[in-house]
C-alpha positions, -999 to 999 in steps of 0.1 A, spaced: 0 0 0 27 22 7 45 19 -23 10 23 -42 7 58 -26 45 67 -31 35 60 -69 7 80 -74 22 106 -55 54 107 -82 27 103 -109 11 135 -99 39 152 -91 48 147 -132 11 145 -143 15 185 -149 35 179 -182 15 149 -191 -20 172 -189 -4 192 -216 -19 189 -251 11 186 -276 3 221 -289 4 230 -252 37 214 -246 51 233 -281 36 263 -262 59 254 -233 94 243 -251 87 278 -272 82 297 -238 114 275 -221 138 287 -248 129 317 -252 135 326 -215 164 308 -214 173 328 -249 167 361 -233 188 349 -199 214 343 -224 217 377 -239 210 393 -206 241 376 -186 268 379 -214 270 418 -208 277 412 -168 307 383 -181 319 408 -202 322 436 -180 359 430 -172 370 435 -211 347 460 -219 359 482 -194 396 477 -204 388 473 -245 360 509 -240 382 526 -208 354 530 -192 344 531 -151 326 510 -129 298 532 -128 299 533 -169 295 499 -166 265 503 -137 249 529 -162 247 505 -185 232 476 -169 209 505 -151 195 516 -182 190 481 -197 168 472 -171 151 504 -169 143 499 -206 126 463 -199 106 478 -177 86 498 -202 90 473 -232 74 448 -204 45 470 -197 44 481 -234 47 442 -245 20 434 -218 -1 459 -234 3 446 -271 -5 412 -258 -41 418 -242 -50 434 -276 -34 416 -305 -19 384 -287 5 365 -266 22 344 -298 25 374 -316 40 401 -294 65 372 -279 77 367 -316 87 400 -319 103 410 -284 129 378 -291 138 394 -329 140 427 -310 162 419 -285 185 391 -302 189 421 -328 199 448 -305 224 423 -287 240 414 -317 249 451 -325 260 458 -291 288 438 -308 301 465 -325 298 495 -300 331 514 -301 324 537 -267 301 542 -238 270 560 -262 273 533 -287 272 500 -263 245 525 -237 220 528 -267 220 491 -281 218 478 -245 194 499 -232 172 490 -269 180 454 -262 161 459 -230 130 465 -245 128 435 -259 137 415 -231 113 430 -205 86 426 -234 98 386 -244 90 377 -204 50 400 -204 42 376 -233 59 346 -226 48 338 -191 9 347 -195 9 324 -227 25 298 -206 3 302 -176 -29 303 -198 -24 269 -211 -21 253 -177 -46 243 -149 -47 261 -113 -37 224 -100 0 226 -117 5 262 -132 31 272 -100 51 245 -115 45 246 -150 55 289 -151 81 278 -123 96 254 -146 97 279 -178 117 300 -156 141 272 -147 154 282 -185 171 313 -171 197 291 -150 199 273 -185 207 304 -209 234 319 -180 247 282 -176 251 288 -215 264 319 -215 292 316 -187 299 284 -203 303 304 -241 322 332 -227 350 311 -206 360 288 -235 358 328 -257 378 342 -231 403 314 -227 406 311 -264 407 347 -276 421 382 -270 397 399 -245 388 425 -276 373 401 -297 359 377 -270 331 399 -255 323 412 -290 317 376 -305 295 368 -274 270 400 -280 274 383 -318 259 349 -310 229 367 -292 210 370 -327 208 332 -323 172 336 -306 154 353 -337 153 316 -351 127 311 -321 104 335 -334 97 319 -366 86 287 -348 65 302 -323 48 321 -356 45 283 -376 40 258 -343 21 275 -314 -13 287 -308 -29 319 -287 -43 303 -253 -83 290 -256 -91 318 -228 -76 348 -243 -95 337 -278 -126 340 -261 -118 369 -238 -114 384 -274 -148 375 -286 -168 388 -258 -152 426 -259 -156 422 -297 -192 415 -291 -197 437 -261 -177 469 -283 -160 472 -248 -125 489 -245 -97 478 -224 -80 507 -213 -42 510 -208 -52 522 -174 -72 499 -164 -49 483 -138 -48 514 -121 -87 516 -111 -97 514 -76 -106 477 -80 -66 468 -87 -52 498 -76 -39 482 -41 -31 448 -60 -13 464 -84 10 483 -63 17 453 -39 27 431 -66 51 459 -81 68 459 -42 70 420 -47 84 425 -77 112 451 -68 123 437 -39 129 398 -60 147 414 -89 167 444 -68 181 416 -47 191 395 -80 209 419 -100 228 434 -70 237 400 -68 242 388 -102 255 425 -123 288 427 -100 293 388 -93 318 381 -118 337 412 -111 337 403 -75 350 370 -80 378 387 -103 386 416 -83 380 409 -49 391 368 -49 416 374 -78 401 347 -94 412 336 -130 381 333 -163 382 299 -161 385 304 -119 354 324 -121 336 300 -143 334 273 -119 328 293 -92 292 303 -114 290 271 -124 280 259 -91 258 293 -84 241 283 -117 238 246 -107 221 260 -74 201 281 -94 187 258 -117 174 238 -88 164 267 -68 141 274 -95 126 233 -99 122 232 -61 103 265 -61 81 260 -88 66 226 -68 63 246 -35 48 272 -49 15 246 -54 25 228 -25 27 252 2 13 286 -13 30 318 -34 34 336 0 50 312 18 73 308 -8 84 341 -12 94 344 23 115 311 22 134 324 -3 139 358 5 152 345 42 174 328 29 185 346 -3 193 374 24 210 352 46 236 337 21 245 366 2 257 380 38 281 354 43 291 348 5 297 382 -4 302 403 36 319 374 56 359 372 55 355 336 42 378 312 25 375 308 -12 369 270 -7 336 277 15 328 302 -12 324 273 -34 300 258 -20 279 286 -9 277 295 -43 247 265 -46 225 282 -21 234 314 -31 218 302 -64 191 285 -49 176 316 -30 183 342 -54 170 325 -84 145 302 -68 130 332 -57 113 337 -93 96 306 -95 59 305 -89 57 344 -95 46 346 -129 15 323 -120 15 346 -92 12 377 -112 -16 357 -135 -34 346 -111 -41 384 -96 -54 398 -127 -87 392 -151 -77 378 -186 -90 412 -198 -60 429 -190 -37 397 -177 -8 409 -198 -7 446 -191 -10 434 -157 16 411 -152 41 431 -176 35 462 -154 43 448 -121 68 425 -127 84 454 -153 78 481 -127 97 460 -102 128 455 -126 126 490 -136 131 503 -97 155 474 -94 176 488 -118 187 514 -97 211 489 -78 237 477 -99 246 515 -102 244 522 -67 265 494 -59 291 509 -83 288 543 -61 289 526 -31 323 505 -36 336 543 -36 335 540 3 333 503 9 345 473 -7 322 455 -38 312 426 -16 297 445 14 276 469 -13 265 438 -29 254 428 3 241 454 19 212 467 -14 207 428 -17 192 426 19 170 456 18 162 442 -13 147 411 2 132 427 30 108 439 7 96 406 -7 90 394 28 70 427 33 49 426 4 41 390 8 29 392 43 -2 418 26 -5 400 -9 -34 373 -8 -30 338 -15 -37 325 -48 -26 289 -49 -55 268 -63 -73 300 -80 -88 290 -119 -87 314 -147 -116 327 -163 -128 348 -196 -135 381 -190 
């Protein structure tokens, strides 16, 4: 008997994958790569900061700028993107935030100074904070309330998979190459994603609910306004999920800008030294985000959250503040990854599951977006800070107020574990 219920427990812990449709499951290998596509374009600028400071002469706080104003970009192209996909589709507006930012990566390639690489990054992030508005409502819309924590937890897993890529791309590069080619030929190979779009165009199909979402405001002559998550009904909603949002992602790229650099400057490690130092954050990360997409059905969004912020706070302290050795490092690099990344999982059902199909998107790509956008502040403050302290203790520090606010925000938020999506 025991073994009988150990079975059907395994079963149903798999069963979400098996409930999909095979256009559901394109749906969800389209949405999986093209996160993991994005990741991979996102993470090759912070590899390449090193060499593009010393092939551009620029500063750290260039460099901060840079990464600042990407994400500040995403944060619009998200709510734009979100926007676009309540009125003419998920499929279609994911198609074209991957060709738009695999295109604008590809030409950051090229930049010859600060202005050149500052606009193609911060037009890159456009596209990326869109890609992520389209992909993870499509994804959740295809999926039951039973299994969508893990089925959105498990598209995000493909982030740990494109930064797995990319560290793995740029330390043979790096190893192989002069420094002034290597970063270049890594913002080259980020075009490499505009092949997604034309499946998603050929293979996958807009989500049954947002069809018929479609066909009653056709019907009806109704309007969605762009403000519409702004009325008093989602006001409060709207502005606790942005708090969520900016606490998850402010911790992250505090964490994730200036790591490399860290590990270079600060522990003198080598490319290749560095590379398998991230390797095992990325490892950690990657299961960080599995583990968190099942709790987040298992034991609720909130709860969740505030697992993961605890103990993404606690181990960046000790990775990043403590005087430890670089042996210990290595092995707090798993939870490190576990915390900061696993964090994400479970957050875009979250996000779904708080708004009407209506204006899911705009929704979603708002708050999350909004939440990136404030983020974005951090990797340039920790460039100004390491003017009076050392990079790991300004990592450390913005990382833990960052984390505080998840725990705030998901203390008010209500629980939405279970909740089915409707038309309307």
């Amino acid at each position: 008997m025991t073994d009988s219920l150990a079975e059907t427990a395994q079963a149903d812990k798999r069963s979400w994958y098996g409930e999909l449709s095979p256009p559901g499951k394109r749906t969800f290998w389209t949405c999986f790569l093209g996160y993991g596509l994005d990741a991979f374009d996102v993470q090759v600028y912070s590899l390449a900061i090193p060499a593009i400071i010393a092939t551009l002469s620029l500063t750290k706080t260039d460099v901060g700028m840079i990464a600042t104003a990407t994400l500040l970009a995403s944060a619009l192209g998200g709510w734009l993107a979100g926007i676009l996909a309540d009125r003419f589709g998920r499929v279609k507006t994911l198609q074209i935030t991957v060709i738009f930012f695999a295109f604008f990566t590809f030409l950051s390639g090229f930049a010859q100074d600060f202005e050149q690489l500052l606009v193609c990054r911060t037009l890159m992030g456009l596209g990326f904070g869109g890609e992520w508005s389209a992909g993870a409502v499509l994804m959740a819309e295809v999926i039951g309330a039973k299994h969508r924590g893990k089925a959105v937890g498990m598209v995000q897993s493909a982030w740990s998979v494109g930064w797995g890529a990319a560290v793995l791309l740029s330390t043979i590069l790096f190893s192989l190459l002069p420094q002034n080619d290597a970063w270049r030929i890594l913002f080259w190979v980020g075009l490499a994603p505009a092949v997604l779009a034309i499946f998603a165009r050929r293979f996958i199909k807009e989500p049954e609910i947002y069809t018929a979402t479609r066909e009653q405001l056709t019907k009806s002559g109704e309007k969605v306004g762009i403000t519409e998550i702004f009325a008093p009904s989602l006001l409060r909603r709207t502005l606790l999920c942005s708090l969520l949002s900016t606490g998850a992602q402010g911790g992250y790229y505090a964490i994730a800008t200036w790591l490399p650099s860290f590990l270079k400057t600060e522990r003198q490690l080598t490319i290749i030294g560095s590379g398998g130092y991230l390797a095992v954050i990325i490892i950690g990360s990657f299961a960080g985000y599995v583990t968190g997409a099942y709790l987040a059905d298992i034991i609720g969004r909130r709860n969740k959250f505030i697992l993961f912020a605890l103990g993404a706070a606690v181990t960046v302290v000790v990775y990043t503040y403590l005087p430890i050795s670089n042996t210990l490092m290595l092995f707090l690099g798993f939870p490190l990854g576990f915390f900061s990344s696993g964090i994400f999982a479970g957050m875009g059902a979250f996000l779904t599951e708080n708004y009407p199909t209506r204006t899911r998107a705009a929704g979603q790509g708002f708050t999350y977006n909004f939440g990136r956008g404030i983020a974005a502040l951090n990797p340039t403050l920790v460039a100004v800070a390491t003017a009076s302290m050392p990079l790991g203790q300004a990592i450390a520090i913005f990382a833990v107020v960052a984390y505080a606010l998840v725990i705030l925000a998901a203390l008010v938020l209500p629980e939405t574990k279970g909740k089915e999506l409707s038309a309307g």
